[in-house]
Backbone as ProteinMPNN parsed JSONL, in Angstrom:
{"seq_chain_A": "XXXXXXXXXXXXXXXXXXXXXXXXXXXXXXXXXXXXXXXXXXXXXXXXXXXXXXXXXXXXXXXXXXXXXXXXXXXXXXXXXXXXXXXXXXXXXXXXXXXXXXXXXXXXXXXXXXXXXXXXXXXXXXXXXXXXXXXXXXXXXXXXXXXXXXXXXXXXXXXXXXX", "coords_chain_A": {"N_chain_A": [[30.227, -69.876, -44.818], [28.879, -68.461, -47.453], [26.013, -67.748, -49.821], [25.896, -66.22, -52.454], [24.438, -64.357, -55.143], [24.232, -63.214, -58.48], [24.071, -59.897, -58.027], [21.807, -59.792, -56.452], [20.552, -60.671, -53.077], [19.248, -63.16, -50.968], [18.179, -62.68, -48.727], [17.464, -60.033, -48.563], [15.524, -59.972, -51.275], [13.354, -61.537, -49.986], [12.553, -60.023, -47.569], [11.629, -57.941, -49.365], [9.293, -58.729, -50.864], [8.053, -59.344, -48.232], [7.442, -56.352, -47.672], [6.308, -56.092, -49.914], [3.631, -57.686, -49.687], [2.389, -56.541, -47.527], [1.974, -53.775, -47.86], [0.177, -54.097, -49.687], [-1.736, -55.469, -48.099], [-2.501, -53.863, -46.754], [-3.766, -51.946, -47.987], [-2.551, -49.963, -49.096], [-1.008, -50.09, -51.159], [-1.605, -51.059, -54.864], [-2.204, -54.057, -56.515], [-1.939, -53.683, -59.663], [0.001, -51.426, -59.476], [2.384, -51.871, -58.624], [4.386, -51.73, -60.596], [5.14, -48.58, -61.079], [6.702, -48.408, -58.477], [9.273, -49.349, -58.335], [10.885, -47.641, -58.994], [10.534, -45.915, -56.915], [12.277, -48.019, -55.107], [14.831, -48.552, -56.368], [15.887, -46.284, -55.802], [16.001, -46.815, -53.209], [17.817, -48.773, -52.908], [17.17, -50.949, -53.649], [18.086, -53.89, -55.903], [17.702, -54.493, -59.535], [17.105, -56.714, -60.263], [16.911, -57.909, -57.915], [14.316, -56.682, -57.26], [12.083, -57.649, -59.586], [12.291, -60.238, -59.29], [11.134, -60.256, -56.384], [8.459, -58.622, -57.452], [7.85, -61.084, -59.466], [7.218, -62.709, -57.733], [4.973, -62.002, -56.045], [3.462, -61.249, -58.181], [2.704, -63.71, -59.14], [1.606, -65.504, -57.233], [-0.666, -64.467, -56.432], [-1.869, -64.005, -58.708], [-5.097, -63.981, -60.749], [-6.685, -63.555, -58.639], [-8.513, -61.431, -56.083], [-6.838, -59.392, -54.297], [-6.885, -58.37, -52.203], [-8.714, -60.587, -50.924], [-7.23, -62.689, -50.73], [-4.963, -62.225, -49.241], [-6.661, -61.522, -46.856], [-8.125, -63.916, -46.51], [-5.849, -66.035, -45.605], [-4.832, -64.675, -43.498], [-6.823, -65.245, -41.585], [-6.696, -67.666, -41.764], [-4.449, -68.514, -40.608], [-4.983, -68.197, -37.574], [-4.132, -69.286, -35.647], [-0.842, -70.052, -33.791], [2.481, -71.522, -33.733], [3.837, -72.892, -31.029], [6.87, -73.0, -30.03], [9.375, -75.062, -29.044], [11.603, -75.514, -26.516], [14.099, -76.587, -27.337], [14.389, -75.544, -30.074], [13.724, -72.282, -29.546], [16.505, -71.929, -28.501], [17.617, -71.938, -30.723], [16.692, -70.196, -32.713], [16.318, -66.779, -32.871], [14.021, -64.381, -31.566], [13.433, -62.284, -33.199], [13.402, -63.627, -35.467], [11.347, -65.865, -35.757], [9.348, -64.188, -35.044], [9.861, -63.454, -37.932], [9.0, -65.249, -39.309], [6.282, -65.718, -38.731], [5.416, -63.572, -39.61], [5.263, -63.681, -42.25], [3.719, -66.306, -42.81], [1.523, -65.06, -42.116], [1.251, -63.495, -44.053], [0.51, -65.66, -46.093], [2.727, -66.341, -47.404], [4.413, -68.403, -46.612], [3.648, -71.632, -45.83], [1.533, -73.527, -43.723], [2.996, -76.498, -43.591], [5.231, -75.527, -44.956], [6.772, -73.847, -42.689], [7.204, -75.236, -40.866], [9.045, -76.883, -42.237], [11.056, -74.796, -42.198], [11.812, -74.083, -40.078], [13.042, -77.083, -38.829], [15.328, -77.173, -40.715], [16.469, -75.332, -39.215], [17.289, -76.176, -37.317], [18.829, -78.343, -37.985], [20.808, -76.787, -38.849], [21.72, -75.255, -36.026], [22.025, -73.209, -34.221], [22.729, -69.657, -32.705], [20.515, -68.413, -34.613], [19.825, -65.641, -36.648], [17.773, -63.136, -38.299], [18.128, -62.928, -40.643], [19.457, -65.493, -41.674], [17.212, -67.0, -41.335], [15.598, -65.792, -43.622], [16.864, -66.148, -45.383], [16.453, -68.998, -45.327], [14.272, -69.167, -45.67], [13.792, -68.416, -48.529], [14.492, -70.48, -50.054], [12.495, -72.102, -49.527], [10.799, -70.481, -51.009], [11.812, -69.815, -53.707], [13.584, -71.406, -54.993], [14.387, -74.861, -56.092], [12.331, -77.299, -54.57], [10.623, -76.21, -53.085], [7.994, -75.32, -52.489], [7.093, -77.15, -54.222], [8.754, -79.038, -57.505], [7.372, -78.116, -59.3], [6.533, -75.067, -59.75], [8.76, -74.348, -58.588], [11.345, -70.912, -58.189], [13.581, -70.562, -60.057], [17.027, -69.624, -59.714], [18.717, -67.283, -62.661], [20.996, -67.351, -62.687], [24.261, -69.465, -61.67], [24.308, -70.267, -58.482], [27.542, -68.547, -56.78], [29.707, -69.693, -54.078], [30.836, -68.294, -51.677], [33.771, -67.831, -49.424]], "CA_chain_A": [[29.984, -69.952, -46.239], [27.652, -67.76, -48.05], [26.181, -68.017, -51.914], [26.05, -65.248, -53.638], [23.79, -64.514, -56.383], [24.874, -61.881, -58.955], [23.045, -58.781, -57.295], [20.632, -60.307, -55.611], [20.56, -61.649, -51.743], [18.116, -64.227, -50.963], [17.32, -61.535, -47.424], [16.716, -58.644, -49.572], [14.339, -60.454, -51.806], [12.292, -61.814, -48.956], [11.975, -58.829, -47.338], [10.633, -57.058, -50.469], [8.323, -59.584, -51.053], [6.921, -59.304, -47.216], [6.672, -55.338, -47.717], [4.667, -55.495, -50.824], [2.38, -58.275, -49.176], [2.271, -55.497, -46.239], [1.132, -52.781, -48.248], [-0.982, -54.364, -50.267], [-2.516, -56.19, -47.359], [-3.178, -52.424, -46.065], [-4.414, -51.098, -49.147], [-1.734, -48.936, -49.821], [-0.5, -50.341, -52.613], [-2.391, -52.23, -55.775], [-0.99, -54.631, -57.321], [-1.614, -52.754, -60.94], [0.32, -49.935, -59.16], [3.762, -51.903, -58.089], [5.392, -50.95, -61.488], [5.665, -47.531, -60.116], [7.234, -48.489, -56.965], [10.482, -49.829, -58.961], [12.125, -46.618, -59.212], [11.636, -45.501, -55.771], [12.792, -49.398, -54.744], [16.076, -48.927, -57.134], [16.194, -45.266, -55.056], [16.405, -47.508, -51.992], [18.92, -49.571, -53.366], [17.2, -52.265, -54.847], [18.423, -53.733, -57.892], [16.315, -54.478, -60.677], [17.112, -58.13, -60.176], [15.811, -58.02, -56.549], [12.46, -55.971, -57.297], [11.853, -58.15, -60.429], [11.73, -61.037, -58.85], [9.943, -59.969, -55.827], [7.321, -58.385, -58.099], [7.011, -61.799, -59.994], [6.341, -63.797, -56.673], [4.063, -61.661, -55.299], [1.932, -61.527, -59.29], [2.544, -65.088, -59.281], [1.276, -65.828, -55.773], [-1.7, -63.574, -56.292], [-2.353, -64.313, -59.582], [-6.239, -63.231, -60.709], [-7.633, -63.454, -57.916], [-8.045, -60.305, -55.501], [-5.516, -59.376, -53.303], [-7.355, -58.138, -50.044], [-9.269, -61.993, -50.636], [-6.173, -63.754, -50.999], [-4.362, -62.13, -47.877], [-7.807, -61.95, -46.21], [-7.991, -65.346, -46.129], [-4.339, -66.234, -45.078], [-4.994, -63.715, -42.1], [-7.954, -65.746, -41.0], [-6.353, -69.541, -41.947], [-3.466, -68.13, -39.769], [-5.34, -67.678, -36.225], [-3.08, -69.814, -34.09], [0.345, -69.606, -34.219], [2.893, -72.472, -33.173], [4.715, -72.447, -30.1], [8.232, -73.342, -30.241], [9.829, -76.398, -28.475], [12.35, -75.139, -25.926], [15.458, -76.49, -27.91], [13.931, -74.81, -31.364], [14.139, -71.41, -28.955], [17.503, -72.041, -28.585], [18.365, -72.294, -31.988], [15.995, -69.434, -33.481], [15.919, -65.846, -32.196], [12.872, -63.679, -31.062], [13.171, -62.16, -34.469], [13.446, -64.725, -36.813], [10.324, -66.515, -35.269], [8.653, -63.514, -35.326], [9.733, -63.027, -39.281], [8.253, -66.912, -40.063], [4.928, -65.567, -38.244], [4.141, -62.441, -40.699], [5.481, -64.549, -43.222], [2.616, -66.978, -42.623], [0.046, -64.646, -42.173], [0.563, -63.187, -45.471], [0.528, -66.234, -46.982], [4.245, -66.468, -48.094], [4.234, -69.937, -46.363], [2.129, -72.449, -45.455], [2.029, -74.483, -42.169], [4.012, -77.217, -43.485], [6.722, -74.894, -45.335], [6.819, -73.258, -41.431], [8.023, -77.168, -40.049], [10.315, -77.415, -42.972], [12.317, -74.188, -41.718], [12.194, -75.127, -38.646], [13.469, -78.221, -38.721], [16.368, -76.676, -41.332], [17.269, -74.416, -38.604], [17.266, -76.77, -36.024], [19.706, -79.076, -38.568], [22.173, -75.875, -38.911], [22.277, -74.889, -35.221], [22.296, -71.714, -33.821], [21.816, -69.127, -33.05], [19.908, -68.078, -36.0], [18.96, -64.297, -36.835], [16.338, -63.174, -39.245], [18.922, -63.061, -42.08], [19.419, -66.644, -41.38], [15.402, -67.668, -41.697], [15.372, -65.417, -44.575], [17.476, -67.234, -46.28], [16.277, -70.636, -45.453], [12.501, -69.401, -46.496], [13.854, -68.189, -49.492], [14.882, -71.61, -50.898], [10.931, -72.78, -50.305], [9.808, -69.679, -51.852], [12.24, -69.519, -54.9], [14.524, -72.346, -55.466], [13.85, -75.921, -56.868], [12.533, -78.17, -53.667], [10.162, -75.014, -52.302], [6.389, -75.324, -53.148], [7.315, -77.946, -55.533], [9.503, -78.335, -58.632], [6.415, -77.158, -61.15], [6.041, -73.746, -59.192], [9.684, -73.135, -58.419], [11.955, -70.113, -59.172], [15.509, -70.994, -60.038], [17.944, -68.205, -60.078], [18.753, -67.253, -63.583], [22.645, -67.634, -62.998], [24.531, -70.508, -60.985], [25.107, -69.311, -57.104], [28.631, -68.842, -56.529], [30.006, -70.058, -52.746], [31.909, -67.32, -51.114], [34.284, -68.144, -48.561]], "C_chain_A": [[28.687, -69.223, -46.563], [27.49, -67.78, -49.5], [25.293, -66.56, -51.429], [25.648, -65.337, -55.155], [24.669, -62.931, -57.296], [24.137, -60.525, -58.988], [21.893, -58.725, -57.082], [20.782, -60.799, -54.431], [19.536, -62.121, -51.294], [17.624, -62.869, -49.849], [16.395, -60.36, -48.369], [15.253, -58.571, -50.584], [13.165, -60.568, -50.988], [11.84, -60.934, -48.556], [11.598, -58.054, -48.139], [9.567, -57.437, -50.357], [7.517, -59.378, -49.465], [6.703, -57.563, -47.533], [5.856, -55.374, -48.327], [3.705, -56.085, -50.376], [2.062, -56.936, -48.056], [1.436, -54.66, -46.882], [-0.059, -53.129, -49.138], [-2.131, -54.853, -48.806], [-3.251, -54.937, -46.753], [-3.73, -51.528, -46.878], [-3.65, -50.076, -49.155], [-1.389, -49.055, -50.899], [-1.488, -51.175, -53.315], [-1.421, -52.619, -56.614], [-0.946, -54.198, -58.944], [-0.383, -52.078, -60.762], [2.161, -50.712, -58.833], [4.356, -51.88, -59.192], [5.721, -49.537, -61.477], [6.518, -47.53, -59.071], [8.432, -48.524, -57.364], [10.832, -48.773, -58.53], [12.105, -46.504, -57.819], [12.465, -47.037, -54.901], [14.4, -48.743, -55.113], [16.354, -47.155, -56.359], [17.026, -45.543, -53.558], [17.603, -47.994, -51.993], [18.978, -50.8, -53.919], [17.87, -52.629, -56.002], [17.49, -54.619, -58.42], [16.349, -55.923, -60.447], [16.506, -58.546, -59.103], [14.08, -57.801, -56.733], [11.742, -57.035, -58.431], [11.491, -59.563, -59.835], [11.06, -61.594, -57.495], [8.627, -59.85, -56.149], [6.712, -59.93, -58.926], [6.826, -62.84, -58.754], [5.34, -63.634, -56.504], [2.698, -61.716, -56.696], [1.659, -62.692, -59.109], [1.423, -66.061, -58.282], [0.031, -65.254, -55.796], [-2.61, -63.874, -57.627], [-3.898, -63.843, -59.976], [-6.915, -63.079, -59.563], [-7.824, -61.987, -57.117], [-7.831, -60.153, -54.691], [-5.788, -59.178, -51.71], [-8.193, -59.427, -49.95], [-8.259, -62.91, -50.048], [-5.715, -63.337, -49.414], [-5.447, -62.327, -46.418], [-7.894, -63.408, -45.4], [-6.768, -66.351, -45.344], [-4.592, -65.513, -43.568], [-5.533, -64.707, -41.49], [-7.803, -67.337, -40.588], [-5.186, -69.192, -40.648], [-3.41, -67.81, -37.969], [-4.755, -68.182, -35.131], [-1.544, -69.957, -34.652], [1.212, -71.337, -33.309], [3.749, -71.918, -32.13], [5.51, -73.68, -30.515], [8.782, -74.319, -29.079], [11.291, -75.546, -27.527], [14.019, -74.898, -27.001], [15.184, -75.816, -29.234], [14.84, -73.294, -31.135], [15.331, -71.569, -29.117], [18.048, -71.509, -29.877], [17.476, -70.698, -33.166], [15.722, -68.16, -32.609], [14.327, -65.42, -32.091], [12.562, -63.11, -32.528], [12.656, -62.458, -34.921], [12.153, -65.321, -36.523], [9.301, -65.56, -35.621], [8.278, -62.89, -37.235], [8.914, -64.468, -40.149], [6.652, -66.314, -39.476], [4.171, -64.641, -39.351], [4.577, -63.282, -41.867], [4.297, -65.629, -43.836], [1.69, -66.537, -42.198], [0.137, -63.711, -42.884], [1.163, -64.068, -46.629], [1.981, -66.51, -48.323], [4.597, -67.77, -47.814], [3.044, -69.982, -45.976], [2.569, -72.928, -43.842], [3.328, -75.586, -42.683], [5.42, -76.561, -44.141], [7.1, -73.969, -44.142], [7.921, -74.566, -40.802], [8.536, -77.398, -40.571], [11.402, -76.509, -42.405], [12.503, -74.355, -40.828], [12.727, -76.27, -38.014], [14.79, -77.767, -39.452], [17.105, -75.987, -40.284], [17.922, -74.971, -37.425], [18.591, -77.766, -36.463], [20.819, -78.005, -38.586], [22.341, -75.36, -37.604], [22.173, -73.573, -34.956], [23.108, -70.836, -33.104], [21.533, -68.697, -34.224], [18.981, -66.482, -36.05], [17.718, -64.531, -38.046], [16.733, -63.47, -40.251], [18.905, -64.448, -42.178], [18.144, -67.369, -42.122], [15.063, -66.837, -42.628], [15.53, -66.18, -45.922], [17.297, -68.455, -46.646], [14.866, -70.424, -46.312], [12.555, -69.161, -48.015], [13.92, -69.236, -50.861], [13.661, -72.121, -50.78], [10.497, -71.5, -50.941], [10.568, -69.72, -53.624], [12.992, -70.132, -55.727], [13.969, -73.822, -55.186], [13.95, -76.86, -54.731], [11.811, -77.327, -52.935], [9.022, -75.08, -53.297], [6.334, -76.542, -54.359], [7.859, -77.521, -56.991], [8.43, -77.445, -59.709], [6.366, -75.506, -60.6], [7.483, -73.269, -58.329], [10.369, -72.173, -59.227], [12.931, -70.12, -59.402], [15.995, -69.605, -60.61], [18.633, -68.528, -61.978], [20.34, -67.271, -63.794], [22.522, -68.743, -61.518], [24.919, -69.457, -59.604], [26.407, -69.634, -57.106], [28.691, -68.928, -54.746], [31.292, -69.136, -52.836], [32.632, -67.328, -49.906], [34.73, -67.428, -47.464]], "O_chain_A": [[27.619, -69.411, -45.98], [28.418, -67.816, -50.308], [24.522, -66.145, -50.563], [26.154, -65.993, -56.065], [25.374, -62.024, -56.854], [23.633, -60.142, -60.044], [21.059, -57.874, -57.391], [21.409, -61.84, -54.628], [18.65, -61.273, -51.182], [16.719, -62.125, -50.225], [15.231, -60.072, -48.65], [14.364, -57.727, -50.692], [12.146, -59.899, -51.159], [10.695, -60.669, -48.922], [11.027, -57.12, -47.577], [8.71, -56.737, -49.818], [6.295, -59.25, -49.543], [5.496, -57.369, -47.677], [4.736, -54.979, -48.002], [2.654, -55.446, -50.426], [0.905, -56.564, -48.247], [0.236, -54.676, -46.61], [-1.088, -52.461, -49.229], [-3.285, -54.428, -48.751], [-4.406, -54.986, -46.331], [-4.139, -50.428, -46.508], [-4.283, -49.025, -49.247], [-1.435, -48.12, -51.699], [-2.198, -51.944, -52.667], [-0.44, -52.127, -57.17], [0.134, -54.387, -59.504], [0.386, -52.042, -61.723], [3.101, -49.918, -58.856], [5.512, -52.112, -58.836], [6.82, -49.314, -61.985], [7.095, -46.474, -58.809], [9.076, -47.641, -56.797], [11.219, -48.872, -57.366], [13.126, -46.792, -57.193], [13.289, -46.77, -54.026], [15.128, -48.46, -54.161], [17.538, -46.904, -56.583], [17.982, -45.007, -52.998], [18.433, -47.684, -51.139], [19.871, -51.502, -54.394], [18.184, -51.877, -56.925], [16.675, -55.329, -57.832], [15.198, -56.359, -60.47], [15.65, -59.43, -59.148], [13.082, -58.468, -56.459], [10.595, -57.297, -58.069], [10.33, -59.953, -59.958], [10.603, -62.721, -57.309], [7.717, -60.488, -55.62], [5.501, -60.098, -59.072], [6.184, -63.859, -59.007], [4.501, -64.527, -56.623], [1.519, -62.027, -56.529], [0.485, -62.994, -58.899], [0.697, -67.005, -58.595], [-0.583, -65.702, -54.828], [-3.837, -63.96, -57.595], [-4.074, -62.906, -59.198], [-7.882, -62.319, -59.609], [-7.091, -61.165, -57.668], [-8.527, -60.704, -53.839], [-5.298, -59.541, -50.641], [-8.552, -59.587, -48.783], [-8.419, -63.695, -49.113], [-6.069, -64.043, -48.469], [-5.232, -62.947, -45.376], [-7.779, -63.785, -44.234], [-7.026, -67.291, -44.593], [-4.428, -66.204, -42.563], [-4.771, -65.259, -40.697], [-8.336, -68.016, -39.71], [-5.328, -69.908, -39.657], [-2.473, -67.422, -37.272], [-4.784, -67.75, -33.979], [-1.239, -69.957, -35.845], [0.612, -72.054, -32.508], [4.296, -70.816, -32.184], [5.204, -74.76, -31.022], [8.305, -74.005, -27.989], [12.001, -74.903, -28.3], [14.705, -73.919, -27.294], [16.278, -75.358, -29.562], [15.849, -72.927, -31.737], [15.542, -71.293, -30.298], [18.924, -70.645, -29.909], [17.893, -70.429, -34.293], [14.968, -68.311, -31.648], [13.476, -66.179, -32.555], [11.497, -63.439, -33.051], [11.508, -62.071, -35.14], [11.595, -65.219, -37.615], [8.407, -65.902, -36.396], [7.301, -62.324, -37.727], [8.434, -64.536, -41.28], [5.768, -66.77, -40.201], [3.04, -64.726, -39.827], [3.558, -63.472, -42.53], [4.03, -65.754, -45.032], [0.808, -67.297, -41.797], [-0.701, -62.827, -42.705], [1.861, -63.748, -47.591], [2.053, -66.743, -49.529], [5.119, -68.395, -48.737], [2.051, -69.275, -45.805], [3.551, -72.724, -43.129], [4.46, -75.489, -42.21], [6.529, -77.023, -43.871], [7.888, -73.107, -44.531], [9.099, -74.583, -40.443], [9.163, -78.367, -40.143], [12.494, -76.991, -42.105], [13.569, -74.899, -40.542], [12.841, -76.389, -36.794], [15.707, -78.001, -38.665], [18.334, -75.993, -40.36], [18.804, -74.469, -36.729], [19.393, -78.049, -35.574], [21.916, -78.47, -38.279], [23.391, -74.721, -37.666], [22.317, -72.84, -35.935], [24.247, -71.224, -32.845], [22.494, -68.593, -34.987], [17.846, -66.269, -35.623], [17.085, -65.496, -38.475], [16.068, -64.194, -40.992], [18.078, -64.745, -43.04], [18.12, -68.061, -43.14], [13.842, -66.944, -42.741], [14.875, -66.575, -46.887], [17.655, -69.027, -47.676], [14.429, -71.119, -47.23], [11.649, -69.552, -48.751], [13.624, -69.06, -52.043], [13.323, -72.729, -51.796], [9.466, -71.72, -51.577], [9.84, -69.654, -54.615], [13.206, -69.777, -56.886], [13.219, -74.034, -54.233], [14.909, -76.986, -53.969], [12.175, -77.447, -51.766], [9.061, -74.946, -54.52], [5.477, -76.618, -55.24], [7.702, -76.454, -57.584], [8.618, -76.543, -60.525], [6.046, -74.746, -61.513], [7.539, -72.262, -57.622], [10.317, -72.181, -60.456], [13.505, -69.344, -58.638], [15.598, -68.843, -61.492], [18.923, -69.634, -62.435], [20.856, -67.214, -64.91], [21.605, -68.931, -60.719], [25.515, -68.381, -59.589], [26.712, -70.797, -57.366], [27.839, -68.316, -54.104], [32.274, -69.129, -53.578], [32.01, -66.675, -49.068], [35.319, -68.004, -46.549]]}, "name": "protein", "num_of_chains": 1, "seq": "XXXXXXXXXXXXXXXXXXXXXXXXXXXXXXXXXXXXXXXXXXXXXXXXXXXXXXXXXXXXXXXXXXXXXXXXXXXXXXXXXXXXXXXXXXXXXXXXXXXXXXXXXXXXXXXXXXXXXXXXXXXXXXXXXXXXXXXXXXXXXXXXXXXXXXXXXXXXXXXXXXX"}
């Protein structure tokens, strides 16, 4: 079973959202500057529904403050990393582990939204790719029950379940 948003996939999102933390975190990009990026995004194959609400995590998430502080700091809060419980392994590729790590050291989770997917993944079984832990992080980053209801993002149509 897979939901299906109406041209949007929870993966696709996520992974936007970690490039622009990426480039920003490398000073390639400013965050003034990611309304430019759109087109070549929607070149890529984004759709406007993806980039849109990538772009409002990452303002949201960043909000005034400034951006090489914000990730700065996340880098630095981020200096040990968890090791994984044998049966976890099991259940979570080399990947996916590795996509919850930059994830959490640019501040896309926290420690305890790290032990919530983890424990989610460990409840659905594996193995589990990245798409997988994309998907699960996506529901604390963007859907109601993820950072708390005042600061989630509910999809602007109902997901349909695709069989």
């Amino acid at each position: 079973m897979m939901i299906e948003d109406e041209g949007r996939t929870p993966q696709r999102v996520v992974g936007l959202v970690i490039h622009l933390l990426r480039e920003i975190r490398e000073q390639r990009l400013d965050v003034e500057e990611m309304d430019l990026l759109s087109e070549d995004l929607i070149v890529q194959g984004y759709t406007e529904s993806e980039i849109d609400a990538a772009f409002s995590w990452v303002v949201d998430r960043i909000g005034e403050a400034d951006p090489a502080e914000v990730l700065y700091t996340a880098s630095a809060a981020s200096g040990s990393y968890r090791v994984l419980h044998p049966a976890e392994r099991a259940v979570m590729s080399t990947e996916a582990y590795g996509q919850l790590l930059e994830m959490r050291s640019l501040a896309i989770i926290g420690m305890e939204d790290l032990e919530k997917i983890i424990d989610r993944a460990m409840t659905l079984g594996g193995p589990l790719g990245s798409d997988e832990i994309m998907m699960i992080a996506h529901a604390y980053m963007f859907e109601e029950g993820g950072r708390g209801a005042a600061n989630a993002y509910n999809l602007t149509t109902p997901p349909r379940t695709v069989h």
